[in-house]
VOGU-3710 file (C-alpha; in Angstrom, 3 decimals, decimal comma):
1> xxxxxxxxxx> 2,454/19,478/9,740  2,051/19,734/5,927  -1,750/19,726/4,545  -0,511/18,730/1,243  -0,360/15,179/1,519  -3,154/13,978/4,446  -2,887/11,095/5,816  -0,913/8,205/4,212  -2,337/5,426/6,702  -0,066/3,623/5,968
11> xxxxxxxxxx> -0,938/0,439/3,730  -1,944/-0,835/6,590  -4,768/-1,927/4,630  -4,287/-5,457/4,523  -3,478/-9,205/4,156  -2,583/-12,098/3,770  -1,392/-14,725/1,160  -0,544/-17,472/0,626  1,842/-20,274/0,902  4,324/-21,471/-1,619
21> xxxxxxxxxx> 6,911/-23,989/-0,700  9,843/-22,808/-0,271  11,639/-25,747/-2,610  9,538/-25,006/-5,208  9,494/-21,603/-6,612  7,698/-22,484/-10,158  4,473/-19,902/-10,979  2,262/-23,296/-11,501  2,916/-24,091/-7,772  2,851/-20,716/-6,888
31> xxxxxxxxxx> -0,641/-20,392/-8,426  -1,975/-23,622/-7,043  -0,935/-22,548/-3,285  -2,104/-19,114/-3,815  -5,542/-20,796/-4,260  -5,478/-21,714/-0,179  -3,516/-19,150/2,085  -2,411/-15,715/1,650  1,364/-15,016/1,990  1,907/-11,549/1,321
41> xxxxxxxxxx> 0,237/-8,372/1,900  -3,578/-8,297/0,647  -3,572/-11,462/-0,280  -2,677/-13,519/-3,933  -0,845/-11,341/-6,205  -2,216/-8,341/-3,692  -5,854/-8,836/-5,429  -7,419/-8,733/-2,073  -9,629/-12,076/-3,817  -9,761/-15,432/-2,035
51> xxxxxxxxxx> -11,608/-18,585/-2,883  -12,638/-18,918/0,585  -16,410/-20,138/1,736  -19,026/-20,348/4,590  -17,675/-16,920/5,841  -19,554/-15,683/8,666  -21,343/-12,192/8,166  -22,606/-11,410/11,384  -19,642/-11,367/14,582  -18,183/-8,761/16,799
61> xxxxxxxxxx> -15,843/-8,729/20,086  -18,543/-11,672/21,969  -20,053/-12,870/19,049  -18,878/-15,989/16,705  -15,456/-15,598/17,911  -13,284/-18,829/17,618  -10,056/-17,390/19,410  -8,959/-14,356/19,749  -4,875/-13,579/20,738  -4,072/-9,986/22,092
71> xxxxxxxxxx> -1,212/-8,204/20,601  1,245/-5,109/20,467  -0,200/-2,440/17,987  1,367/-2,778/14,372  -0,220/-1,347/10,782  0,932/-4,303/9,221  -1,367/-7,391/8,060  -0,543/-10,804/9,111  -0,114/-13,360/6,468  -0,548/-17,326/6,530
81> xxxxxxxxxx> 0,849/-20,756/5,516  -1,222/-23,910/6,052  -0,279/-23,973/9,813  1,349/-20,533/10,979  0,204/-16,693/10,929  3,351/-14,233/11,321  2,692/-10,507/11,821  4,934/-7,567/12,733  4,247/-5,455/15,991  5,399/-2,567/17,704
91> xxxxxxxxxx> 5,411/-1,632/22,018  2,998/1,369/22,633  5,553/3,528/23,951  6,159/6,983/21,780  9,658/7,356/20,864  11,741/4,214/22,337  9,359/1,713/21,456  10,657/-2,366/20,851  9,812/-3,919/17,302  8,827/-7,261/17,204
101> xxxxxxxxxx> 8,239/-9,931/14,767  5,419/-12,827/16,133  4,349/-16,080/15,194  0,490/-17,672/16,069  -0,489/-21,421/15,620  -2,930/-20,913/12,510  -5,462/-23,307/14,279  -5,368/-21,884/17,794  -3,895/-18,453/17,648  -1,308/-19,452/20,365
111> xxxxxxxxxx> 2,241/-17,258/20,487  4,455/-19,538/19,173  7,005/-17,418/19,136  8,182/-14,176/19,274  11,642/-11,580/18,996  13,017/-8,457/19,091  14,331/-6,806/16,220  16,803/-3,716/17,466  16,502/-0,657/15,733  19,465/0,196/13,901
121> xxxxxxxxxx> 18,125/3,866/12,349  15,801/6,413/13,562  13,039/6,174/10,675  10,693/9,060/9,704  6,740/8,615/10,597  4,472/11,202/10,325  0,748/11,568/10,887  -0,885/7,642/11,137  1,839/5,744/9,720  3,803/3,370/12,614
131> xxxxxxxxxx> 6,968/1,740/12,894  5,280/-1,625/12,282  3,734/-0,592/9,123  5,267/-3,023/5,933  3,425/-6,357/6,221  6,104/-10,265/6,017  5,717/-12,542/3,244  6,304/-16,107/3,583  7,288/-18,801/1,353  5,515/-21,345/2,626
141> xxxxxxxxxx> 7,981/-22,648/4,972  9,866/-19,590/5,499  9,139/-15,888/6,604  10,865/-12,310/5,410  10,133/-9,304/7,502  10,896/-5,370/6,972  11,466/-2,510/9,091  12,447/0,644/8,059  14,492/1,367/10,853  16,444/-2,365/10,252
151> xxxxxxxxxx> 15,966/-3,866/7,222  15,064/-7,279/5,835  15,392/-10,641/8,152  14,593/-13,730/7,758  13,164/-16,743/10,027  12,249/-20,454/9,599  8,584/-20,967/10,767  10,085/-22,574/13,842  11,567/-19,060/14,438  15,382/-19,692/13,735
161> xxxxxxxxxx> 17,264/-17,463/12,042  18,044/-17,559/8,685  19,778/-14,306/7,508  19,425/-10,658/7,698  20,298/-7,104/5,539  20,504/-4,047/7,106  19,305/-1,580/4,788  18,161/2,400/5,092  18,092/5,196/5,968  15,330/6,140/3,766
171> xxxxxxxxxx> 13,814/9,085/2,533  10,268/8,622/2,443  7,764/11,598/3,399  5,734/9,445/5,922  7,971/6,612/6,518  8,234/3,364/4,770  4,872/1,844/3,579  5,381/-0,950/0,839  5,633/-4,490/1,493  8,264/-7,016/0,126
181> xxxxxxxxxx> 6,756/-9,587/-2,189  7,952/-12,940/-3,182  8,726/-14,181/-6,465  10,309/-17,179/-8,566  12,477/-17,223/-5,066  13,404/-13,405/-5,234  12,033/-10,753/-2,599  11,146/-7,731/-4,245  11,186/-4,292/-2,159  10,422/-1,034/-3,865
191> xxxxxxxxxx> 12,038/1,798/-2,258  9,910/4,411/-3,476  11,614/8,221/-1,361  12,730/11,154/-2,371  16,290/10,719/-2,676  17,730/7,562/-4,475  14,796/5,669/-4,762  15,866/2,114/-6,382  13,727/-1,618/-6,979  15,694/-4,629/-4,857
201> xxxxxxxxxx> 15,739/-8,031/-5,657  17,193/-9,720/-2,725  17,899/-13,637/-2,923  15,439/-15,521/-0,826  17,460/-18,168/0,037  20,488/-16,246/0,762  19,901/-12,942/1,916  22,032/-11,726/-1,261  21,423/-8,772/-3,207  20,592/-10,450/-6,879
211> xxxxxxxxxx> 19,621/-6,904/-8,449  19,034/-3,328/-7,830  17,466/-0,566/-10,350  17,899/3,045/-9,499  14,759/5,332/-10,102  15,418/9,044/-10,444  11,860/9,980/-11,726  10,557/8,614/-8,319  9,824/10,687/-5,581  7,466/8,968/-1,924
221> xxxxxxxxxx> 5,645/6,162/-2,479  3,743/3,618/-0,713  2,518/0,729/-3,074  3,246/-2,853/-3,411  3,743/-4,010/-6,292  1,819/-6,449/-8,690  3,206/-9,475/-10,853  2,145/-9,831/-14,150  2,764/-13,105/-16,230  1,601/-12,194/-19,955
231> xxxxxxxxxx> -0,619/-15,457/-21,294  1,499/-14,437/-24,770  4,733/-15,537/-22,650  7,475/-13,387/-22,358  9,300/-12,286/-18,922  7,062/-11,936/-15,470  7,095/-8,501/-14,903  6,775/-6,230/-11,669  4,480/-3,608/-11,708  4,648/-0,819/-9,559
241> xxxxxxxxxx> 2,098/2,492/-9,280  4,661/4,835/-9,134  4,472/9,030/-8,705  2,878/10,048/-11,898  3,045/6,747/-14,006  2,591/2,725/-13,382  5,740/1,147/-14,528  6,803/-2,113/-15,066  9,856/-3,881/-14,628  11,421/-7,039/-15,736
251> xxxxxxxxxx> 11,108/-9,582/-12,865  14,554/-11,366/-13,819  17,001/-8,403/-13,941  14,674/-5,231/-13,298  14,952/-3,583/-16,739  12,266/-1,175/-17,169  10,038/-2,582/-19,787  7,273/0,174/-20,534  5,127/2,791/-18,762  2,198/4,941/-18,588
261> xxxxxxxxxx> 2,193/8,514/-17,488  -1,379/9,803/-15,399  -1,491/8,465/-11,780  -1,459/10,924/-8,796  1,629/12,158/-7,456  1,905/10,423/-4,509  0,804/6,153/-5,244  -0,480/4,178/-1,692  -2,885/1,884/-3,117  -2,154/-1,807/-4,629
271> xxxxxxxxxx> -3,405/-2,407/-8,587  -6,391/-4,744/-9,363  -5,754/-6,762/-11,984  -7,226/-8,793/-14,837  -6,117/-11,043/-18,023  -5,125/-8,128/-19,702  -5,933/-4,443/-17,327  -4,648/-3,250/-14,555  -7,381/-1,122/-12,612  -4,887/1,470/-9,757
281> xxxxxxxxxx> -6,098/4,653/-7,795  -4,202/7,321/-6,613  -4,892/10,522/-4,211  -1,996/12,903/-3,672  -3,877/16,055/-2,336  -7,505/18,070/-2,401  -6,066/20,865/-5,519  -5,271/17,289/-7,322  -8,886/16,712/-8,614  -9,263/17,512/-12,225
291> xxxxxxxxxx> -9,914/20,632/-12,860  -8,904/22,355/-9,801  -5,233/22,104/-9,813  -3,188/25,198/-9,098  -1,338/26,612/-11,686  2,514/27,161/-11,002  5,421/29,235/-12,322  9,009/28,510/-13,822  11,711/28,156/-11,061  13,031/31,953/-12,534
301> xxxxxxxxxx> 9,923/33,558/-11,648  9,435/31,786/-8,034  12,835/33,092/-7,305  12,063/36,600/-8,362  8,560/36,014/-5,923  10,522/34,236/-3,157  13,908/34,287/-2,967  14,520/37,421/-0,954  18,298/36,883/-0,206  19,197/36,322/-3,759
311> xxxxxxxxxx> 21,377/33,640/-3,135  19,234/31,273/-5,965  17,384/29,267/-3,229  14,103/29,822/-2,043  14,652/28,734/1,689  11,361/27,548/4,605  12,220/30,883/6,381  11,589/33,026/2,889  8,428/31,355/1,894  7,360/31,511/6,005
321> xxxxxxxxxx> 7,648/35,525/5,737  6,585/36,070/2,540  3,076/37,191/2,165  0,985/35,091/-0,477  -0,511/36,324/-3,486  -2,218/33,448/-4,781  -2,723/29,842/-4,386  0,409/28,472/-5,383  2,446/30,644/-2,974  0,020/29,504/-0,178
331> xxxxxxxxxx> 0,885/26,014/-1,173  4,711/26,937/0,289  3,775/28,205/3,482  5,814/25,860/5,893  2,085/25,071/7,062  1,034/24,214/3,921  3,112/22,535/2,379  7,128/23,405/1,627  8,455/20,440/3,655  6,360/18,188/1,120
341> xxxxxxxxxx> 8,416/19,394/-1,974  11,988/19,568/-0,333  13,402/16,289/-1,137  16,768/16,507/0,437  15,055/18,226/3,429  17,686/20,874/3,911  14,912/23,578/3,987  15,599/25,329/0,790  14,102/24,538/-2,437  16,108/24,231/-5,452
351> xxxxxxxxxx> 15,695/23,489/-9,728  14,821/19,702/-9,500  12,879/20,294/-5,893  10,725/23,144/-7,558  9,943/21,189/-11,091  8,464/18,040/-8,505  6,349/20,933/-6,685  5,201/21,767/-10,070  4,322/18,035/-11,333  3,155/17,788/-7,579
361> xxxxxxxxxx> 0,868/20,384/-7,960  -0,584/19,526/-11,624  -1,152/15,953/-11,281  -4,523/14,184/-11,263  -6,210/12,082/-8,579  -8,282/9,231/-9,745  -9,019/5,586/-10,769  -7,754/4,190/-14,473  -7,794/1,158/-16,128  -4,587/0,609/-18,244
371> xxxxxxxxxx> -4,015/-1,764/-20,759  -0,908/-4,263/-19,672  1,707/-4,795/-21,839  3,878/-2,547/-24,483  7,313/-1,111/-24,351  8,410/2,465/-23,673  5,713/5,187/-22,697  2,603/3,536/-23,843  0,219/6,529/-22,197  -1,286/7,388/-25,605
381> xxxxxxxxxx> -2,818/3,686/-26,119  -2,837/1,994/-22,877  -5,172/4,092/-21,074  -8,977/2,361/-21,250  -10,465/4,552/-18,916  -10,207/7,885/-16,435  -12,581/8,268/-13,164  -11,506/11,693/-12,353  -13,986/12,351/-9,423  -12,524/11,653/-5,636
391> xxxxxxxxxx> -10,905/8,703/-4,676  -9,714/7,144/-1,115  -6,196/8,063/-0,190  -4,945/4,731/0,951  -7,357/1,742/0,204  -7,018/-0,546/-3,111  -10,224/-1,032/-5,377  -10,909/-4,631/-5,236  -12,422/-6,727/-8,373  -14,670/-9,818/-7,568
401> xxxxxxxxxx> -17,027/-11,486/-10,291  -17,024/-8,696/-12,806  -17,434/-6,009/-10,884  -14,735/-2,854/-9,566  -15,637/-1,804/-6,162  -14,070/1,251/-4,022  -14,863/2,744/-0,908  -14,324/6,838/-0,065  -12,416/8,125/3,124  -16,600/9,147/3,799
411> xxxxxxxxxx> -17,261/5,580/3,688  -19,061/6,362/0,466  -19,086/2,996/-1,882  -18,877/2,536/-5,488  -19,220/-0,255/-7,785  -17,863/0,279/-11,139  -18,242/-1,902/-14,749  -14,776/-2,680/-15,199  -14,939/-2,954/-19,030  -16,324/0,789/-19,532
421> xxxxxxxxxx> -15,394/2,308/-16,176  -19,206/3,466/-16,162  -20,578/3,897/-12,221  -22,994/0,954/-11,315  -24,062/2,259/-8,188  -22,974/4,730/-5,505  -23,930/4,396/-1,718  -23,210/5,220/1,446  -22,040/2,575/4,099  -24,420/2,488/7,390
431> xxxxxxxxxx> -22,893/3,413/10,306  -19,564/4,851/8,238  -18,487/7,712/9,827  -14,674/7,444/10,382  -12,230/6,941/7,487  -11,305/3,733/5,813  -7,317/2,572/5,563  -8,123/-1,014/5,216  -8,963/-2,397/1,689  -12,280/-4,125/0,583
441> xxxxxxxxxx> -12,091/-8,009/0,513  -14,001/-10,347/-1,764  -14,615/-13,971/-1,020  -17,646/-16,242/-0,679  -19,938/-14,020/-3,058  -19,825/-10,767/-0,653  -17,889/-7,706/-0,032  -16,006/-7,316/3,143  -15,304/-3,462/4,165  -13,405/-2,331/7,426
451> xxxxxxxxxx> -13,727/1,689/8,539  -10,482/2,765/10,918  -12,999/2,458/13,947  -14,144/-0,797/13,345  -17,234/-0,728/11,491  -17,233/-3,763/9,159  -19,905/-3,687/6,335  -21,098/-6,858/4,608  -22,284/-6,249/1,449  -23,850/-8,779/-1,565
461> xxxxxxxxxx> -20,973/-8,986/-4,625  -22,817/-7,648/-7,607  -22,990/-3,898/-9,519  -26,362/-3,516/-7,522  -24,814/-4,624/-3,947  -26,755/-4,122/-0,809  -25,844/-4,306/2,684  -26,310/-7,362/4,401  -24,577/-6,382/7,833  -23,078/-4,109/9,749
471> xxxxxxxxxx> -20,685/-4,835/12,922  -18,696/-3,217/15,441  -15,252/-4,408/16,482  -14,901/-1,508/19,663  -11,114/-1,151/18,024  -9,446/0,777/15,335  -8,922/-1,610/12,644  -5,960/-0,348/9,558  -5,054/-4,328/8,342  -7,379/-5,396/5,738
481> xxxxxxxxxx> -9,423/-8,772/6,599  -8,279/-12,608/5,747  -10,949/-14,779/4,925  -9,485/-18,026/4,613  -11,149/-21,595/4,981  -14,384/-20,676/6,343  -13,061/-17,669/8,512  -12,449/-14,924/8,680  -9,549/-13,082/10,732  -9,131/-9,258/11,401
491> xxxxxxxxxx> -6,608/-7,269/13,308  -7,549/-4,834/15,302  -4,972/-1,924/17,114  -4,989/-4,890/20,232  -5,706/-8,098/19,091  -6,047/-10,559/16,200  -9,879/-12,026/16,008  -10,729/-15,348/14,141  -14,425/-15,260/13,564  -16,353/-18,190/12,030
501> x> -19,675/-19,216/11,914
//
């Protein structure tokens, strides 16, 4: 198993969002809904923010539990309208497990009801991703859900069918990881993979392809994207942490509008995002942090190093018997790392596989705060800020009343001024001793944070937080919480809680 790119965890980091009717699609009714129930994954516009109050701090498995509904494991989050909660789920069984889409009564957490979505495609997973890993949207009176080994369907909240596209096979390193979103009555999926990565715009109403962008500079992804509506007017735009840049993309025919050049090689986390800045971190792998990264050759001189048969390729069985004499031919030991840079995955690596090892291997890992807005490569003005030290692999930052927080894999949090990027304080989290795939939640004036083994840490919302409480769920927990009129709901591998006071 490659080294090179630990643990995606796939986004199962959280949410919810909220409801917008599905006959009107305008971004003042979208706003106002967003206000009151998540819809899509991490919650309104993926900020991971909700207006929620009178969240309880203090619960666990017997404690301030309103209902609790047991479920098939699934990374995905579950997202809400004013009266349903829909998730995605998988059957524990290794290879010739069932996928499942489910609906709960919001106000009880009764099945309403459930079905089985066949697999049409054998999709690739590796290390903690899961087949149930994208999280639905809904509409408000509809619901879209993705598998990578399907493709997009659609229900009624009643549970009848509406449509469905097929889509894959895809490319992906670990296996599929974004999340459709929904837009001005468009679902947007990026299809961030190796091989013929591409933006889709699929018609919500129809099922319809409306659009579909290819991206050749994109190589395995895992983000959801972000919409941005500039207060100077102008087009809503998608943005999207890609490999190696944030771009952004015109919401009504997905033109590429401008980008900006810096992020890590390998994007899982959802933006942050202001009036006017866009706060996104990235982690590719350990010889990413600035400073350390490994230097590389041209392709010419790895062939004269590597390819032993002369035949212009340098193939998994050449770099498995060849004997390293440095750090970049250790990076291509099949252990190490040479699946990682073969795209096409027919074990040899060619010119365009060996110049993505290269950006691969020289990229940065870090937080940034970018300037929105622009057109063309905007990397020389746009960029505000660099934190170059580590950053988590898979969890989002999360900004709440002026302040940037992040949490570590180590469970090691940081609260950052937004406008300088200047550290405000840096702490451990009691009791954190496994890693974190969920994302932080604000709401209510506090700081919800969710470790993979079920520690939840409730901490006050300001620069100089402090821990308030600390709570054990006795389950792994990947799906970020929903706090949402006075509770609070988190999935854990078996179950979905609703805690309240």
């Amino acid at each position: 198993m490659p080294k090179v790119r630990l643990a995606i965890t796939i986004l199962c980091a959280a949410a919810l969002g909220i409801g917008l009717r599905a006959t009107d699609f305008s971004s003042e009714a979208s706003a106002k809904e967003e206000a009151e129930n998540w819809s899509r994954f991490r919650g309104p516009n993926g900020t991971g923010v909700s207006s929620a109050t009178n969240l309880p701090v203090e619960f666990g498995p017997e404690s301030h539990v309103k209902w609790k509904t047991p479920l098939p494991p699934g990374h995905s989050s579950p997202v809400f309208t004013n009266t349903h909660i829909f998730l995605t789920a998988h059957s524990p069984e290794k290879d010739s497990y069932k996928l499942f889409v489910i609906a709960l009564d919001r106000k009880t957490g009764k099945e309403l009801w459930r079905h089985e979505i066949s697999r049409r495609l054998k999709g690739r997973l590796e290390l903690v991703n899961g087949p149930a890993s994208p999280s639905p949207v809904t509409d408000g009176s509809n619901v879209y859900f993705f598998f990578q080994e399907y493709g997009l369907i659609s229900y009624t909240a009643d549970g009848k069918e509406r449509w469905r596209m097929p889509l894959g096979p895809f490319t992906m390193f670990y296996g599929f990881g974004a999340s459709p979103i929904f837009e001005d009555g468009l679902l947007i999926l990026p299809v961030d993979q190796d091989l013929t990565a591409h933006l889709l715009a699929v018609d919500a109403r129809t099922g319809r392809e409306r659009w579909r962008v290819q991206r050749p500079h994109v190589i395995s992804g895992y983000s959801t994207p972000t919409i941005w509506r500039p207060k100077s007017g102008g087009p809503a735009q998608i943005l999207i942490p890609e490999s190696f840049q944030l771009t952004s993309y015109s919401l009504e025919t997905g033109k590429q509008l401008w980008f900006v050049r810096g992020l890590a090689c390998e994007m899982k986390s959802v933006a942050s995002i202001d009036d006017d800045t866009l706060y996104i971190n990235g982690w590719g792998f350990g010889q990413n942090q600035a400073g350390t990264q490994i230097p590389t050759v041209d392709f010419k001189e790895g062939l004269a190093r590597l390819d032993a048969d002369k035949d212009g390729l340098i193939s998994r069985e050449e770099a498995a018997a060849h004997t390293p004499i440095d750090r970049m031919e250790r990076m291509l030991k099949p252990e190490s790392g040479f699946d990682a840079f073969d795209g096409n995955r027919d074990g040899k690596l060619d010119t365009k596989d060996w110049d993505i090892f290269r950006a691969m291997l020289a990229a940065e890992n870090g937080l940034m705060a970018i300037k929105l807005g622009g057109s063309g490569d905007m990397t020389s003005s746009a960029v505000k800020w660099k934190y170059l030290r580590p950053v988590p692999q898979v969890p989002s930052t999360v900004l709440y009343q002026g302040v940037l927080y992040m949490v570590n894999d180590s469970g090691i949090l940081i609260s950052f001024d937004p406008a300088t990027g200047n550290v405000i304080k840096q702490g451990r989290l009691k009791g954190a001793i496994d890693k974190y795939f969920a994302s932080p939640i604000g709401a209510d004036g506090k700081i919800w944070l969710v470790s993979q083994d079920g520690t939840v840490s409730v901490i006050t919302a300001k620069g100089d937080w402090e821990i308030l409480q600390v709570n054990s769920l006795d389950d792994e927990v990947f799906a970020t919480p929903v706090p949402a009129d006075g509770e609070l709901f988190i999935r854990t591998r078996s179950a979905l809680y609703n805690f309240a006071k």
